[in-house]
C-alpha positions in Angstrom: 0.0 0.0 0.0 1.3 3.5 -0.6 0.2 6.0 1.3 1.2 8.6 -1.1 -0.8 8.6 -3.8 -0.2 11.7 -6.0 2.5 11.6 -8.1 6.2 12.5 -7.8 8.1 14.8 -10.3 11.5 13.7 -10.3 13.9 16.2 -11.9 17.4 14.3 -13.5 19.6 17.0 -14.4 23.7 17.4 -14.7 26.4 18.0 -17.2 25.6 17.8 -21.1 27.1 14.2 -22.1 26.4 12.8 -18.4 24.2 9.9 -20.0 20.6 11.5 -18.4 19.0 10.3 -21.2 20.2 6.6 -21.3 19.5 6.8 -17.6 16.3 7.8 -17.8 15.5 5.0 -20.5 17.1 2.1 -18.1 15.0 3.3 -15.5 11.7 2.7 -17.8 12.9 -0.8 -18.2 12.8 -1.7 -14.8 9.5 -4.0 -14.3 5.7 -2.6 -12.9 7.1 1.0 -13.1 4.5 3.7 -12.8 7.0 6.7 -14.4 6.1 9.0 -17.2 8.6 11.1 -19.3 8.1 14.9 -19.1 9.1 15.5 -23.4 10.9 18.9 -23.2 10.8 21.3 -26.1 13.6 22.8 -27.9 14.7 25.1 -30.6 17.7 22.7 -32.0 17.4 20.3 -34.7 17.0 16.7 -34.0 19.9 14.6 -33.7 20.4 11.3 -35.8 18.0 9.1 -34.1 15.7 11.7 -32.6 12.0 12.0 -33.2 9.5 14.6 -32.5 7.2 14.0 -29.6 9.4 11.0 -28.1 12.6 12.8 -27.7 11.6 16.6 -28.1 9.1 18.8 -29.0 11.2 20.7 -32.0 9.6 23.7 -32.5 10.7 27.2 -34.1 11.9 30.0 -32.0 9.0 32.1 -32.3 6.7 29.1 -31.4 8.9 28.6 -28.2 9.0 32.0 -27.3 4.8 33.0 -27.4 4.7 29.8 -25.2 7.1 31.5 -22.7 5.2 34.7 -23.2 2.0 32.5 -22.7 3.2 31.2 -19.2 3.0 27.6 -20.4 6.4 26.0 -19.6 7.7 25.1 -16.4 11.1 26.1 -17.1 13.4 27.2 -20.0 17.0 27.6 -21.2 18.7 29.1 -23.4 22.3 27.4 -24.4 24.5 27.8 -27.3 21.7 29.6 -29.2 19.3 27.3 -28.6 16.0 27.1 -26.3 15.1 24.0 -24.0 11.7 24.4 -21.9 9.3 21.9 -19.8 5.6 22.3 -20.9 3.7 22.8 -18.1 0.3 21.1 -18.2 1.1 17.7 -19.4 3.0 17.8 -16.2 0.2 18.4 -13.7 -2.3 16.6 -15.7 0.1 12.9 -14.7 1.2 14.3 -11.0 -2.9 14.1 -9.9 -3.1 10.9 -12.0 -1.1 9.1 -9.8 2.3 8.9 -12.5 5.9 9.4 -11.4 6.8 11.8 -13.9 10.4 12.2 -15.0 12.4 15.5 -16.6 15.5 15.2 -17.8 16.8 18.9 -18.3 19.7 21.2 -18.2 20.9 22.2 -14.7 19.7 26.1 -15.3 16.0 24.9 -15.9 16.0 22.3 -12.4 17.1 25.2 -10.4 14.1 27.2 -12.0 11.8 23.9 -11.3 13.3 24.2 -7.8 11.4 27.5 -7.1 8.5 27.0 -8.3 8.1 23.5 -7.3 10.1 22.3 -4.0 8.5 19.7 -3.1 9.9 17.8 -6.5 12.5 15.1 -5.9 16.0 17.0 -7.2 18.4 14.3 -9.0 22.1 15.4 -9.6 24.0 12.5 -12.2 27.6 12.9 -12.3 30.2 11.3 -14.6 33.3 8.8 -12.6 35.6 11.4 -13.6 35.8 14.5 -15.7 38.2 12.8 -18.1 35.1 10.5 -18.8 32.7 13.4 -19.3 35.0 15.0 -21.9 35.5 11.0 -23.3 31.3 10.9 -23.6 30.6 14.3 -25.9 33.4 13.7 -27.7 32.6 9.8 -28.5 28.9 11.3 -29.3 30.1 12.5 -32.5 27.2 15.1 -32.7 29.2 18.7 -32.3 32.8 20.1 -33.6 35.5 21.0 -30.8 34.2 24.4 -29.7 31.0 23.2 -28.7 32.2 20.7 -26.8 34.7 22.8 -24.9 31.5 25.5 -24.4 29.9 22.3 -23.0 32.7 21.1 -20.7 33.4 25.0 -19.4 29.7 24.8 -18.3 29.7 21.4 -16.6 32.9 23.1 -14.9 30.2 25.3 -12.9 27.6 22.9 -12.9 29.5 20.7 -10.1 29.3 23.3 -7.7 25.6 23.4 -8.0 25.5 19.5 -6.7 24.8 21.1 -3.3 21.3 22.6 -4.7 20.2 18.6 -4.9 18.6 16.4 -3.1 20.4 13.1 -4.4 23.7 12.9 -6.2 23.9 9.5 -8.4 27.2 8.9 -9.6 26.7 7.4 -13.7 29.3 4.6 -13.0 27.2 2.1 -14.3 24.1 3.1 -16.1 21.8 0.2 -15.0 23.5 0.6 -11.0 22.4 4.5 -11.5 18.8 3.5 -12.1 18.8 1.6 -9.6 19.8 4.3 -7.4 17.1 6.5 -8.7 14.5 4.0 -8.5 15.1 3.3 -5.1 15.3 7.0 -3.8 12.0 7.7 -5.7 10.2 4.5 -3.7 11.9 6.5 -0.4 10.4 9.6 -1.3 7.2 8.1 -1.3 7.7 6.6 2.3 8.6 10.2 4.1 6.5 11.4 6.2 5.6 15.0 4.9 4.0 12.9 1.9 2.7 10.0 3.6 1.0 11.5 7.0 -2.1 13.0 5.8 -2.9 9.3 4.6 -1.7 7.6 7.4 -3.8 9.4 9.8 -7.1 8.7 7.6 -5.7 5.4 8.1 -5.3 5.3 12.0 -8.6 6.9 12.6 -10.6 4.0 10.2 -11.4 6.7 7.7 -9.8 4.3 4.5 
């Protein structure tokens, strides 16, 4: 029985090139999961192997920016020239349905998320070593030296954010850092500030 039953938004941010996105997808295989992925939207052009709707929403800078104007994302970023946002509803609509919904953004946008929603469960991954951070964009093949040096400068100031987090997961192993993730969201469910309201009902015979 869980005596929290609204849903948990579970933010999985840290360096570009980290692996959030393999990560995340490990962490769908794991059996009887209840976990929904938050699709962000961006402004940069899909990657070899990326589809609209599943990976992103790609959308034009003007369409990103009337729904910033419109008050419709959760968060946004803007990063070498390009936008990255959370859409807002699709978000709320799962939380009261009961679904563990799961963003994976940029560590500028969780920091936003972290205002405006604190009761969120704040995920910092971290690569075994920064030698195998630079090893991962650069083994990506999907950007020319300078980007990748913009994107290694960043993850530079990125580590001394850790502290913001609730969790740090170390991406040793990708299916030992879902894992970890798993297990800290079934945790979060246990605490008391999430749980007690139910528990009392409980006590009293009112469930």
């Amino acid at each position: 029985m869980k005596l929290n039953e609204r849903g948990l938004l579970v933010v999985m941010s840290g360096p570009s090139g980290v692996g959030k996105g393999t990560i995340r997808k490990a962490l769908f295989r794991i059996p009887d999961n209840n976990f929904t992925y938050s699709v962000s939207m961006t402004t940069r052009k899909p990657r070899p192997g990326e589809v609209d709707g599943v990976d992103y929403f790609f959308v034009s800078r003007s369409e990103f920016e009337a729904n910033i104007r419109a008050g419709r994302l959760l968060e946004y970023a803007e990063f070498v020239g390009e936008y990255y946002g959370t859409p807002l509803s699709f978000i709320e609509q799962k939380l009261s349905e009961g679904k563990e919904v799961i963003i994976e953004i940029e560590v500028q946008g969780a920091l936003q998320v972290r205002e405006k929603m604190p009761d969120a469960v704040f995920v910092f991954i971290v690569p075994p070593s920064k030698k195998a951070l630079e090893e991962r964009l650069i083994s990506r093949g999907t950007e020319d030296a300078k980007i990748i040096q913009q994107r290694l400068e960043k993850a530079e100031r990125e580590y001394n954010l850790a502290y913001k987090y609730d969790y740090i997961v170390v991406n040793d192993d990708v299916g030992n850092a879902a894992d970890r993730i798993y297990a800290i969201i079934r945790a979060e469910h246990a605490k008391t500030e999430r749980s007690i309201q139910k528990y009392t009902k409980l006590m009293e015979g009112k469930e």
